[in-house]
FIKOLZA-1660 file (N, C-alpha, C; in steps of 0.1 Angstrom, whole numbers, plus 5000, padded with zeros to 4 digits):
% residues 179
   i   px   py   pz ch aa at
   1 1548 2205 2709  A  X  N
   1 1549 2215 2720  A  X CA
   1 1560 2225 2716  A  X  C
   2 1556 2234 2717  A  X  N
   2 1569 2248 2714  A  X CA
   2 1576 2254 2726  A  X  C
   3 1587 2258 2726  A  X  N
   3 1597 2263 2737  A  X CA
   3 1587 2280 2738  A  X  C
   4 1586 2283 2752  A  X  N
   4 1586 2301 2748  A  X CA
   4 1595 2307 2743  A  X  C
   5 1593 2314 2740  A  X  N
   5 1597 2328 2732  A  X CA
   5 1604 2335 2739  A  X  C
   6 1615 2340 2731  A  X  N
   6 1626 2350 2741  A  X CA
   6 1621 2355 2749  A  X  C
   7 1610 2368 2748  A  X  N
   7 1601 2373 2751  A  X CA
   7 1591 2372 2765  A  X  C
   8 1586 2358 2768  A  X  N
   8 1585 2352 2772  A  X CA
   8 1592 2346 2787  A  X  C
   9 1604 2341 2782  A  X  N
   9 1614 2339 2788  A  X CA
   9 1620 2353 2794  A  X  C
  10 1619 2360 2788  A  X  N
  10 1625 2378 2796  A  X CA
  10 1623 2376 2807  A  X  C
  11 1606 2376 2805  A  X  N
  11 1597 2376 2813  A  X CA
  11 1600 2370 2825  A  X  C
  12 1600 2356 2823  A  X  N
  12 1597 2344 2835  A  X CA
  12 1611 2349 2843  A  X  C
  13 1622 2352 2836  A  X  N
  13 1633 2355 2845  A  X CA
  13 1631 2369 2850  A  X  C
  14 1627 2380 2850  A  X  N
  14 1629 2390 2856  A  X CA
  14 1618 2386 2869  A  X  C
  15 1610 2374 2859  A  X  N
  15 1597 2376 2876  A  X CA
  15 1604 2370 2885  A  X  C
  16 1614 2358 2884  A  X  N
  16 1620 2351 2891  A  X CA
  16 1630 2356 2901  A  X  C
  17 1633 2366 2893  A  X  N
  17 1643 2372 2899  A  X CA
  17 1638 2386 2907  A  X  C
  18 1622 2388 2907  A  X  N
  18 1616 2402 2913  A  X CA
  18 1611 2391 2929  A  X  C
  19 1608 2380 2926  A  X  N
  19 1605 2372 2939  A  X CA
  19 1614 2366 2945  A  X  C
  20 1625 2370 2943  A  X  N
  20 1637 2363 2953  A  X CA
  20 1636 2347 2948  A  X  C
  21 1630 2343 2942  A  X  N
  21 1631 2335 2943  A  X CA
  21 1638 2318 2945  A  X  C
  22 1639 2307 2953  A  X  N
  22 1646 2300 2954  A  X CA
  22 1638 2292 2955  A  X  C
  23 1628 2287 2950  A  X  N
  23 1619 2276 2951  A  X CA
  23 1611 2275 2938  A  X  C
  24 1608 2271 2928  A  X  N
  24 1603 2272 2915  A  X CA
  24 1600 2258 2913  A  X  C
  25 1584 2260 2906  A  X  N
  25 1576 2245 2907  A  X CA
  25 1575 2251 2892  A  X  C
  26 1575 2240 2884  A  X  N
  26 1573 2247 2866  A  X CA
  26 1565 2228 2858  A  X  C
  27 1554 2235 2855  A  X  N
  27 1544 2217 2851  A  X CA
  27 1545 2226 2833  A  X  C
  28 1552 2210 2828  A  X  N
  28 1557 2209 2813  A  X CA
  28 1572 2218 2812  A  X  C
  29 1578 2207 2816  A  X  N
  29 1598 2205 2814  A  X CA
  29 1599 2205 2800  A  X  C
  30 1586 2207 2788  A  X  N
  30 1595 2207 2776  A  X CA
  30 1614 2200 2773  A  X  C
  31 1615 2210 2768  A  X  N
  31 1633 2207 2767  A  X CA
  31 1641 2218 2770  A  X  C
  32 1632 2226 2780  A  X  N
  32 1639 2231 2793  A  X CA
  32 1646 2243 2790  A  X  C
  33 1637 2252 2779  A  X  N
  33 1636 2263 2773  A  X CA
  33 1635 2273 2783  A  X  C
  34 1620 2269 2792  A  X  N
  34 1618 2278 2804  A  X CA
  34 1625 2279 2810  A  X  C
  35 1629 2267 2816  A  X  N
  35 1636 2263 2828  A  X CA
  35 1652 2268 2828  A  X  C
  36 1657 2277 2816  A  X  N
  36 1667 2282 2816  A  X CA
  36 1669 2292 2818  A  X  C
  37 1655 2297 2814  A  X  N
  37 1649 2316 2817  A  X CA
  37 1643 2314 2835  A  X  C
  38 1641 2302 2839  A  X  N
  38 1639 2304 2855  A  X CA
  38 1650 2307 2864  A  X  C
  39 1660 2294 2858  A  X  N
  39 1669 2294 2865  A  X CA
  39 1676 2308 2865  A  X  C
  40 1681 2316 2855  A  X  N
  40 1684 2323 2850  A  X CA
  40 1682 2336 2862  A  X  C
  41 1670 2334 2862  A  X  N
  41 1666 2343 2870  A  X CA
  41 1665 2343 2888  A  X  C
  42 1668 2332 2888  A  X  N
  42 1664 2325 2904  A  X CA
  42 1671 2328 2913  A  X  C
  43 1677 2326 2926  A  X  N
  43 1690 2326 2939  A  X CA
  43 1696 2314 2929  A  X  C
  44 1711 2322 2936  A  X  N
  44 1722 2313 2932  A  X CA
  44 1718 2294 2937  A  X  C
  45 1713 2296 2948  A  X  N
  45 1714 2284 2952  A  X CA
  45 1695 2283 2950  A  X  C
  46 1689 2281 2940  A  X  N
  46 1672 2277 2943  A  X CA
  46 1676 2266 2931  A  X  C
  47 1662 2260 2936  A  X  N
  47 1661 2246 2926  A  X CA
  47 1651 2249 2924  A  X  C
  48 1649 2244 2904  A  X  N
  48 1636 2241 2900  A  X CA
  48 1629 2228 2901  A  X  C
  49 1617 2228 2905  A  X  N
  49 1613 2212 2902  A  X CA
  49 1606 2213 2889  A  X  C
  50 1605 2206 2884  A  X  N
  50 1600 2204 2867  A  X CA
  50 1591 2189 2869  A  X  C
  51 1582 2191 2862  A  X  N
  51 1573 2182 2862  A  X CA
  51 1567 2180 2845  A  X  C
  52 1570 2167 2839  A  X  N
  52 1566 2167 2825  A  X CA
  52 1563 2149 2825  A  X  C
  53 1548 2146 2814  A  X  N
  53 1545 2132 2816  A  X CA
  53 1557 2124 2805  A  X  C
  54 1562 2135 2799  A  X  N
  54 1576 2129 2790  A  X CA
  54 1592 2124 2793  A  X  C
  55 1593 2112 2803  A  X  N
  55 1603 2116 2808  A  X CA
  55 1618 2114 2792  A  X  C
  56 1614 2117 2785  A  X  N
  56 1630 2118 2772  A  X CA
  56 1627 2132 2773  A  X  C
  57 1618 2142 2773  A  X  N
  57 1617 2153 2776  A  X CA
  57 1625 2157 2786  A  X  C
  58 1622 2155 2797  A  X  N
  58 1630 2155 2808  A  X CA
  58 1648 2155 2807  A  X  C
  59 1650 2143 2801  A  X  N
  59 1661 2140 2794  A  X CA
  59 1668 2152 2789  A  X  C
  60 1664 2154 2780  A  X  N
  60 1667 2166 2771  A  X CA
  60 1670 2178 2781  A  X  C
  61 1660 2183 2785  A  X  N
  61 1661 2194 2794  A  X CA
  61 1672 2194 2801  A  X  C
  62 1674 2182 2811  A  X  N
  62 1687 2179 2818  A  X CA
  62 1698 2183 2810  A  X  C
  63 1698 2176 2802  A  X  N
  63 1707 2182 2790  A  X CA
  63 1715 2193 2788  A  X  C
  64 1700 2203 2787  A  X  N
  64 1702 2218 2782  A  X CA
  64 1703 2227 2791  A  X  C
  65 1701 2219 2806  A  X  N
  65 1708 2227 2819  A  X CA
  65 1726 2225 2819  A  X  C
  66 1726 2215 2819  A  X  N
  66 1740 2214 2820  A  X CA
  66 1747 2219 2810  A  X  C
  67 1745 2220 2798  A  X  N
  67 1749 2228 2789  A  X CA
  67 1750 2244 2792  A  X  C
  68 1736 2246 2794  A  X  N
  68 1739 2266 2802  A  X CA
  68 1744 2266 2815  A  X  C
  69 1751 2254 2821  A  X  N
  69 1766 2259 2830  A  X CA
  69 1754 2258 2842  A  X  C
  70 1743 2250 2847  A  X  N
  70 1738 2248 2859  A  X CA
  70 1740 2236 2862  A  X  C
  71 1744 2237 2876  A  X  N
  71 1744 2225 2884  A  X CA
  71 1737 2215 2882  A  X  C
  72 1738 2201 2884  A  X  N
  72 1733 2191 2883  A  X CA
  72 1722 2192 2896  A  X  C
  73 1724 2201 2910  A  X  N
  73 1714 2196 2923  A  X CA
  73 1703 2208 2922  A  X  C
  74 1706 2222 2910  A  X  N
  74 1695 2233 2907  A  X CA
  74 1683 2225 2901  A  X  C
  75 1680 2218 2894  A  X  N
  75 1667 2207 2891  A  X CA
  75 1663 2195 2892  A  X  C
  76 1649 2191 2898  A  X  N
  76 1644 2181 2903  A  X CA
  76 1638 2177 2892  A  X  C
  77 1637 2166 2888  A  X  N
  77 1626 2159 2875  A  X CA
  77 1617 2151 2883  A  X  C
  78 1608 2153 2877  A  X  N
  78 1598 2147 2882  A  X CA
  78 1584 2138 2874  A  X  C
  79 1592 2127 2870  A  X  N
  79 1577 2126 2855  A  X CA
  79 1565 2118 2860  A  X  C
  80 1556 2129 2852  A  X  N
  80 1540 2118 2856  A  X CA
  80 1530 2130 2852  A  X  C
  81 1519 2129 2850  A  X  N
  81 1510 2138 2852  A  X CA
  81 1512 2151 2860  A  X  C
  82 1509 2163 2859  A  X  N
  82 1509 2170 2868  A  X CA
  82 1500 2172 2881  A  X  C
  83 1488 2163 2876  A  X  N
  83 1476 2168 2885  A  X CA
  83 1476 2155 2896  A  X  C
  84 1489 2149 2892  A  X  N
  84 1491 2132 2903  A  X CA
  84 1502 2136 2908  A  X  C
  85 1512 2145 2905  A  X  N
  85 1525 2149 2908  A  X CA
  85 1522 2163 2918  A  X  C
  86 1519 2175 2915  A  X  N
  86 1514 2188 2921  A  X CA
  86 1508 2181 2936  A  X  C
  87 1500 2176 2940  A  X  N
  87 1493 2174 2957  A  X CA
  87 1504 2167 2966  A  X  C
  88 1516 2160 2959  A  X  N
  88 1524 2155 2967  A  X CA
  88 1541 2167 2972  A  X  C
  89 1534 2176 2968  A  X  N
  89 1546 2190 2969  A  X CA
  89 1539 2197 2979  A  X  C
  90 1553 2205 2985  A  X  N
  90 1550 2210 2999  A  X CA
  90 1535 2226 3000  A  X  C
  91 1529 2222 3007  A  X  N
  91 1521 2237 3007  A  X CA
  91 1530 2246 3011  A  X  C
  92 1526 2258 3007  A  X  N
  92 1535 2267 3007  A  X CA
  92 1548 2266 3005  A  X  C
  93 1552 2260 2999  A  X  N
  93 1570 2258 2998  A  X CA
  93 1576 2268 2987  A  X  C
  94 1566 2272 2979  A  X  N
  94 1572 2277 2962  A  X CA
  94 1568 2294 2961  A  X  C
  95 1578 2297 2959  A  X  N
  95 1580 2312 2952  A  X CA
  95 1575 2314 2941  A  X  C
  96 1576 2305 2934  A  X  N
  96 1566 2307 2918  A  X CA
  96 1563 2295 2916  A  X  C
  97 1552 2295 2905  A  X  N
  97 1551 2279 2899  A  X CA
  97 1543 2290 2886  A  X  C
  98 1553 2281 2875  A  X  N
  98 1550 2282 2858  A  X CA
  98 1538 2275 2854  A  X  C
  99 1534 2272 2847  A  X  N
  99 1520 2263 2845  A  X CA
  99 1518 2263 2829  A  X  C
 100 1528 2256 2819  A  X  N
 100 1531 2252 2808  A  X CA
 100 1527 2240 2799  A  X  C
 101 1511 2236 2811  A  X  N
 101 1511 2219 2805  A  X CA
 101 1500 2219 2798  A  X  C
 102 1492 2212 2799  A  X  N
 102 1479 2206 2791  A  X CA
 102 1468 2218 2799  A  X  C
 103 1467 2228 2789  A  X  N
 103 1453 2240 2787  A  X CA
 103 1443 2235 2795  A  X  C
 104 1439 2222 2791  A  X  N
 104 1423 2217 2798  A  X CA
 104 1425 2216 2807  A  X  C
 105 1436 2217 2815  A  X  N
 105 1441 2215 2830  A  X CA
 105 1440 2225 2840  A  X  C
 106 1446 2238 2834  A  X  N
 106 1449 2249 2841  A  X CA
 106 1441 2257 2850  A  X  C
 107 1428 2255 2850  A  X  N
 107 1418 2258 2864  A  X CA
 107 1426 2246 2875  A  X  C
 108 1430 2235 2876  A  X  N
 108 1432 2226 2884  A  X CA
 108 1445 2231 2887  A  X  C
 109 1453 2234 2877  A  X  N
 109 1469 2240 2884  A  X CA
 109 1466 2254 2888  A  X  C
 110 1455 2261 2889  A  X  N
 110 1458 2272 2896  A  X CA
 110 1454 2269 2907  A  X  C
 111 1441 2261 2909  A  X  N
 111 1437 2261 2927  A  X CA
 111 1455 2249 2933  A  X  C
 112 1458 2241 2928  A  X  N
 112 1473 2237 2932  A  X CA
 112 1479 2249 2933  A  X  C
 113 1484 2251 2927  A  X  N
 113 1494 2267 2927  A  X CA
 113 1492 2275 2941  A  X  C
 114 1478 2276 2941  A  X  N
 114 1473 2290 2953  A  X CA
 114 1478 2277 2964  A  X  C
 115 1473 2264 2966  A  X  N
 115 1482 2258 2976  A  X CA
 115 1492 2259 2979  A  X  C
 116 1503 2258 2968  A  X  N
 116 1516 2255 2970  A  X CA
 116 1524 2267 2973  A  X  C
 117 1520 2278 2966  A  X  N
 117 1528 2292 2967  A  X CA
 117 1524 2295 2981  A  X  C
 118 1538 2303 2986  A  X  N
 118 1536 2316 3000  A  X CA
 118 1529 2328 2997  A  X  C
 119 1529 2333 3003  A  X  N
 119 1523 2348 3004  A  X CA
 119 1535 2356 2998  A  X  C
 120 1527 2361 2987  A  X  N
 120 1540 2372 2977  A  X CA
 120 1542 2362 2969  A  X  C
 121 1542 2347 2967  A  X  N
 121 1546 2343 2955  A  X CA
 121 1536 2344 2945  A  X  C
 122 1543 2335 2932  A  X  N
 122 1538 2346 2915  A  X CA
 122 1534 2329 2913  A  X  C
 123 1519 2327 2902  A  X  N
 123 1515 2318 2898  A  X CA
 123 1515 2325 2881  A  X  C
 124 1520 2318 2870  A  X  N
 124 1518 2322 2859  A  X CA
 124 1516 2311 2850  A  X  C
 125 1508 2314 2840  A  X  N
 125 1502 2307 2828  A  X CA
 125 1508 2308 2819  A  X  C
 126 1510 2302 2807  A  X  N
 126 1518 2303 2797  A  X CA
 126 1506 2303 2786  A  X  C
 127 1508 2311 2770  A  X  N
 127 1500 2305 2761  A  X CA
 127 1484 2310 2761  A  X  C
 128 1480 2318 2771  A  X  N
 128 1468 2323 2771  A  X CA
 128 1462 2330 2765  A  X  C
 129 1465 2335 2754  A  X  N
 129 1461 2341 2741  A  X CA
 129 1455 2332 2734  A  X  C
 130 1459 2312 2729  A  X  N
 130 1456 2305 2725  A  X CA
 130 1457 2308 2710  A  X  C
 131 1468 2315 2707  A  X  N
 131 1471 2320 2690  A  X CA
 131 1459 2325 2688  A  X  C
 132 1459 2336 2698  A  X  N
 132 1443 2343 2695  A  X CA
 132 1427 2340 2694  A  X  C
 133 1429 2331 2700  A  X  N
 133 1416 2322 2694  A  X CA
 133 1409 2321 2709  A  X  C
 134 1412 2328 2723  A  X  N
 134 1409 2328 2732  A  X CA
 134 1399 2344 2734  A  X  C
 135 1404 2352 2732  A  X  N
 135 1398 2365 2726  A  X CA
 135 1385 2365 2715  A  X  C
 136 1388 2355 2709  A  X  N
 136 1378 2358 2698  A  X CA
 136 1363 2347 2698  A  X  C
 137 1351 2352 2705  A  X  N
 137 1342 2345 2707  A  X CA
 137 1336 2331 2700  A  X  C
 138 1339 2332 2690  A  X  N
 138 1341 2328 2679  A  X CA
 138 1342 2308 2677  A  X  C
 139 1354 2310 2687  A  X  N
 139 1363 2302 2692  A  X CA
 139 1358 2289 2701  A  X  C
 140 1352 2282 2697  A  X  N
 140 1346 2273 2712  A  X CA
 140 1355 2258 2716  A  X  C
 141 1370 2261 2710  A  X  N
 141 1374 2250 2712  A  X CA
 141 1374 2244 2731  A  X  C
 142 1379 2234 2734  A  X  N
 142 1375 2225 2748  A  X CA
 142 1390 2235 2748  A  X  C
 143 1399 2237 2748  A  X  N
 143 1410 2243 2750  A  X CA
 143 1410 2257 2751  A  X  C
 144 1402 2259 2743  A  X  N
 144 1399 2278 2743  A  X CA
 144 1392 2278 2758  A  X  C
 145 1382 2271 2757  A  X  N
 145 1375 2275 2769  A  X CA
 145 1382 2270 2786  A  X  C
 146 1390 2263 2785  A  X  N
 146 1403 2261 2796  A  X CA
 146 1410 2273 2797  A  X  C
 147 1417 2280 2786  A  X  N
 147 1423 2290 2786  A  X CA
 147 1410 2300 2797  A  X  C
 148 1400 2302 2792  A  X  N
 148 1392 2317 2791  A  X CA
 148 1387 2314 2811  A  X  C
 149 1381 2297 2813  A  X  N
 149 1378 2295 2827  A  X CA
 149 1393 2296 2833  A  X  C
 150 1402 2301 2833  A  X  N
 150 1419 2300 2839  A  X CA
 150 1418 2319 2843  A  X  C
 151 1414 2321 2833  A  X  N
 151 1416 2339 2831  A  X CA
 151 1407 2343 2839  A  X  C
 152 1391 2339 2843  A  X  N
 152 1382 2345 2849  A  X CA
 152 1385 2339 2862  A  X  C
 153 1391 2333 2864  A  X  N
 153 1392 2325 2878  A  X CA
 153 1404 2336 2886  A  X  C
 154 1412 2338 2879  A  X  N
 154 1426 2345 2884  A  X CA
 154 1414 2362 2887  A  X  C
 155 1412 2365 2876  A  X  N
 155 1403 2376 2876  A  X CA
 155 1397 2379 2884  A  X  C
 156 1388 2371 2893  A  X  N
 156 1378 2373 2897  A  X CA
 156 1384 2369 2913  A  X  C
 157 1396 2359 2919  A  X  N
 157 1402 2358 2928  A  X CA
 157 1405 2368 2939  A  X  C
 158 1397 2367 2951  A  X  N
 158 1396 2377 2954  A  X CA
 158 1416 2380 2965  A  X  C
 159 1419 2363 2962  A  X  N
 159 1434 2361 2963  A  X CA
 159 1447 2360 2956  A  X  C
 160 1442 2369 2945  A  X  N
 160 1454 2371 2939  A  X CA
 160 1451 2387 2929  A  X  C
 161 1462 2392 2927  A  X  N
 161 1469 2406 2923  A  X CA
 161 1469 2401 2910  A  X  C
 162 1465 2404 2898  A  X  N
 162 1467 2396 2884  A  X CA
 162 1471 2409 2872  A  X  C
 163 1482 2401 2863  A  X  N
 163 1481 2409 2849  A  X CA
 163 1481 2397 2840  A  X  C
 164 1479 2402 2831  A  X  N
 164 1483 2396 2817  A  X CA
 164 1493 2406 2810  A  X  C
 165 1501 2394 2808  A  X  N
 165 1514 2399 2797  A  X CA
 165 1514 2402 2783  A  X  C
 166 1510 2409 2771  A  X  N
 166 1514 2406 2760  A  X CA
 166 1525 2402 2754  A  X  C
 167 1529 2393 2764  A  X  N
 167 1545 2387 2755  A  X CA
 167 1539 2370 2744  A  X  C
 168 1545 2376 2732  A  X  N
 168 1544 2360 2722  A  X CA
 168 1529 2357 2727  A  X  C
 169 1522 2346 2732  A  X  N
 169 1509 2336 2732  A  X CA
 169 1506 2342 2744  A  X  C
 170 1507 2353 2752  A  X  N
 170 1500 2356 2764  A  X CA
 170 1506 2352 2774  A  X  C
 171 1508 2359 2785  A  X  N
 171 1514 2352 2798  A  X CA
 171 1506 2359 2811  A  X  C
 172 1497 2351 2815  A  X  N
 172 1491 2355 2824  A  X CA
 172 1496 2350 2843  A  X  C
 173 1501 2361 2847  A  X  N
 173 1507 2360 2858  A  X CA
 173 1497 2368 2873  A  X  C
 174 1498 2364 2885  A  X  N
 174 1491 2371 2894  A  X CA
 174 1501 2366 2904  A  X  C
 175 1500 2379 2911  A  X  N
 175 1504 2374 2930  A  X CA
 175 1493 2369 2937  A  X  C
 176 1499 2356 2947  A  X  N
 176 1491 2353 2960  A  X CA
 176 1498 2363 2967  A  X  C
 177 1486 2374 2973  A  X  N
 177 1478 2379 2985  A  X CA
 177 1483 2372 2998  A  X  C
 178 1491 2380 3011  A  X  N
 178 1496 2379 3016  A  X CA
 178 1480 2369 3028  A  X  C
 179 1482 2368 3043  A  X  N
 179 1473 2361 3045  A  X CA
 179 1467 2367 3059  A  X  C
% end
């Protein structure tokens, strides 16, 4: 698993910080690369919840928060699957949710996402370029095609405001559509 890219991370914190954010749901805690570009970006006082099936992952991450000088009460861990972890989180409670985990998943973390986020909050995908291999027809991996059903779904949503980012592996982000 790779940390994002500075790039990347710009990214996630300027969006964090364009939605006020103080509520942030992020599925795949890595070693908490993102989660430093969220926080980063967040209200003084928001907490991330992080969701990863690794909890030494987890570990780590804790780690690398308290090391960049954040509070121990700014992040929730939470290990397990995401798609067993995600339906037990509040509807509407989250300003953003990241979506960093297992590709073959990410049609299922966005219809979660459109639950969990308010109106005006940002759902984003990580990685959706697929080192190019998502663009290129060519391509028929079970992962390519997760990526490409994730992109037409946001696309075609008649509830969400969508771009794609050219930062590093793609970052496909959209607004939920007020109600």
């Amino acid at each position: 698993m790779r940390s994002v890219s500075p790039g990347t991370g710009a990214a996630l914190r300027m969006l964090a910080a364009a939605a006020d954010a103080r509520v942030v749901a992020e599925i795949g805690t890595g070693v908490g690369v993102s989660g430093i570009h969220l926080l980063h970006g967040m209200r003084p006082d928001g907490v991330l919840t992080t969701v990863d099936t690794e909890p030494d992952r987890q570990q780590l991450a804790r780690e690398a928060y308290r090391e960049a000088g954040f509070a121990a009460n700014r992040a929730r861990f939470i290990p397990g699957p995401a798609l067993d972890v995600l339906p037990r989180l509040a509807d509407g409670g989250y300003d953003l949710v990241f979506c960093d985990g297992d590709r073959l998943e990410y049609a299922q973390y966005l219809a979660e996402s459109l639950r969990l986020l308010r109106p005006g909050g940002l759902v984003c995908f990580e990685g959706v370029f697929a080192q190019g291999r998502a663009m290129d027809a060519a391509h028929q991996e079970t992962e390519v095609h997760g990526v490409r059903e994730v992109m037409r779904a946001v696309r075609d949503s008649a509830a969400l405001v969508p771009v794609l980012l050219p930062t590093d592996d793609g970052l496909l982000c959209a607004v939920k559509k007020g109600a």
